[in-house]
N, C-alpha and C positions, 0 to 999 in steps of 0.2 A: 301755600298750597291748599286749597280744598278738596276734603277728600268726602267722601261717600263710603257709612261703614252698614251695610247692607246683613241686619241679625242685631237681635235687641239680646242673648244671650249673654252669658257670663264672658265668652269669649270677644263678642262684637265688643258690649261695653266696657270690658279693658284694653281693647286696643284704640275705641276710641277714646277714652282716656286720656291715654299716653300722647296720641297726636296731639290733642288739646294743650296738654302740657310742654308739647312743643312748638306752640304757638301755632298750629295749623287750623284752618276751619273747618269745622267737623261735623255732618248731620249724622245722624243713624235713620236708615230707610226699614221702615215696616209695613207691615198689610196692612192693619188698622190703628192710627194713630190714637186716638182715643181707649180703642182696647186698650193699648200699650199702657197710655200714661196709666190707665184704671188697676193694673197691676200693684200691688204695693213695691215688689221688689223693683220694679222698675223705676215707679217714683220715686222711691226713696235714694236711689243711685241718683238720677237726673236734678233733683235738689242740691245735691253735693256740687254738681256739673253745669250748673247753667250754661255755659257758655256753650255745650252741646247741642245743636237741633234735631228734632225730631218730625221725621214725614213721611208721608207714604211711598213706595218704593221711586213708583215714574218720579215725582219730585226730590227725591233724594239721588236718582241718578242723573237729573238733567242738572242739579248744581253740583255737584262733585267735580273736581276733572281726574280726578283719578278713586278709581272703586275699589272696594276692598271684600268680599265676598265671604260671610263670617255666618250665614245660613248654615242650617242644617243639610248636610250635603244629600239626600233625599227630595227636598224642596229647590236646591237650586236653580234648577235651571226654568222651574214655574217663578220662585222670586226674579228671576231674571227676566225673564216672557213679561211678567208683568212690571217691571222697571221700565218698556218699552226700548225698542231696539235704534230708536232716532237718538236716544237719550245716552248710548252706546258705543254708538260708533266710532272708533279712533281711541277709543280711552286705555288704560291701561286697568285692567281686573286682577289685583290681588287675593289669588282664591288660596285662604289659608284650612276651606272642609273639609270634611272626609265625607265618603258615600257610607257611614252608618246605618246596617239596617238591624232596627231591634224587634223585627217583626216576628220571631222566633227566641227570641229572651235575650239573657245579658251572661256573658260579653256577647257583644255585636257582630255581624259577620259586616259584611264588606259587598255593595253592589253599586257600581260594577267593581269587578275585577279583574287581576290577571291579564287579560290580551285588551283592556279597557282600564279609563281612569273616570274620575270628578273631572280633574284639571282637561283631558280632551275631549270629553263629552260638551265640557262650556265650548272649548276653543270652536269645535265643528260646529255646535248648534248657535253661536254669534260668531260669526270667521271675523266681523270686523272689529271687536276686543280684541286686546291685545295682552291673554293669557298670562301669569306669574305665577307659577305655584311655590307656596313658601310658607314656611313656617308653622306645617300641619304634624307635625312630627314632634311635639312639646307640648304642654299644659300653658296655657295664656299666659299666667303670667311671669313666665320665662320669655316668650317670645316679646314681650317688651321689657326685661330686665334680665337679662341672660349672666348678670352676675350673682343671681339668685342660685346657680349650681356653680359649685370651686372650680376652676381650672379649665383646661383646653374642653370645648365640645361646640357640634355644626349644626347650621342651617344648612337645607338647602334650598337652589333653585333650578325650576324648570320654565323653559319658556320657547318660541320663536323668535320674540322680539328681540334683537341684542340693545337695541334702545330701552326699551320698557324695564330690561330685566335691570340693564345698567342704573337708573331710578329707581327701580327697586332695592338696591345693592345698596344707596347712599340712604335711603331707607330705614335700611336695616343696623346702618355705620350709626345712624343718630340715636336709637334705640340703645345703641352699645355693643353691639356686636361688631368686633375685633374683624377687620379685613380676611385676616387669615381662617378663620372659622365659616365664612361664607364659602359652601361649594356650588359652582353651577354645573350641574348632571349634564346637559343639554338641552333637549328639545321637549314638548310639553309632553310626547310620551315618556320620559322618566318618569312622569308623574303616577305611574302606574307602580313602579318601585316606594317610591316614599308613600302612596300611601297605603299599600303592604307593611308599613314598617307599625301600624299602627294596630294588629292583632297581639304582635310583640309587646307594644308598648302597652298595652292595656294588662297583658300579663304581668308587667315588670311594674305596674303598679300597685297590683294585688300584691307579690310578692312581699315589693318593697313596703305597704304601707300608705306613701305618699305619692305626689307627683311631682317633687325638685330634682328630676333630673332628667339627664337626655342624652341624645346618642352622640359618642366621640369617634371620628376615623381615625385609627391609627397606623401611619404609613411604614414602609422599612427605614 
């Protein structure tokens, strides 16, 4: 599979990573390529990585076939505007952001929220992606190693697609996540729930210290 990991961040570049590691083809899409490499911490990653590519958004979403959305969820959907909408169509968008807004300090508050999400502000404003919201509710590198926290704990997912999300799900099986710890909420408006979960989680990171760990359901 070739994927398209759109966010040169701590989060994009361990998830593309992990793909790599699992044999997949993997670009990261950025705004400006050359900026990018000119980073140290960037390069010093991509050294280690070679096999990884790097390009600008349009050309990181038109070889992808499947996207993976690891922007800052504020930029989204201009990272996406400018990935070009031909380059789009039909594909499946694994949007793991949150709408972090730190325009008023830290912790972050959350825009949108409540009667609004990330995950369907993309879906309405590209209707022809095919939406997955997952795995915004963890510290990265949990979401590709989820036995980094003991015992039972979930992903979830939101989506319309029942195809997409189903690929997503085998996904998430190769990463290591346990059948059973996979929930699907419904439709891309859950997405409005999970990522509410992330005023909590920022708390319970302060608390705790660190960020190994994550939310468990537990049923009767």
């Amino acid at each position: 599979m070739r994927y398209a990991v759109l966010g040169t961040g701590i989060v994009g570049r361990t998830v593309a990573a992990r793909l790599a590691s699992l044999d997949h083809e993997v670009v990261i899409g950025t705004r400006d390529p050359e900026a990018t490499l000119a980073r140290e911490e960037y390069a010093d990653w991509a050294a280690e990585h070679p096999q990884v590519g790097l390009a600008a958004f349009p050309e990181a979403a038109r070889q992808g076939e499947t996207l993976v959305n690891a922007t800052g969820g504020r930029v989204s959907i201009a990272a996406l505007t400018e990935a070009d909408a031909e380059h789009l169509d039909g594909k499946v968008l694994i949007d793991i952001a949150n709408p972090l807004d730190f325009s008023h300090g830290f912790p972050p508050s959350l825009d949108p929220v409540d009667t609004d999400s990330l995950g369907e502000l993309i879906q309405r404003t590209f209707p022809r992606l095919r939406v997955v919201k997952t795995l915004n509710t963890m510290n990265c590198r949990i979401m590709v190693d989820p036995a980094r926290v003991a015992g039972d704990h979930h992903v979830f997912l939101s989506g319309e697609d029942a195809d997409a999300k189903k690929a997503v799900r085998e996904l998430l099986y190769s990463f290591g996540w346990p059948e059973a710890s996979v929930l699907d909420l419904g439709g891309i408006e859950t997405a409005r729930g999970t990522e509410m979960l992330l005023p909590v989680w920022l708390r319970l990171m302060g608390s705790l210290g660190h960020t190994d760990f994550n939310f468990h359901i537990q049923g009767a």
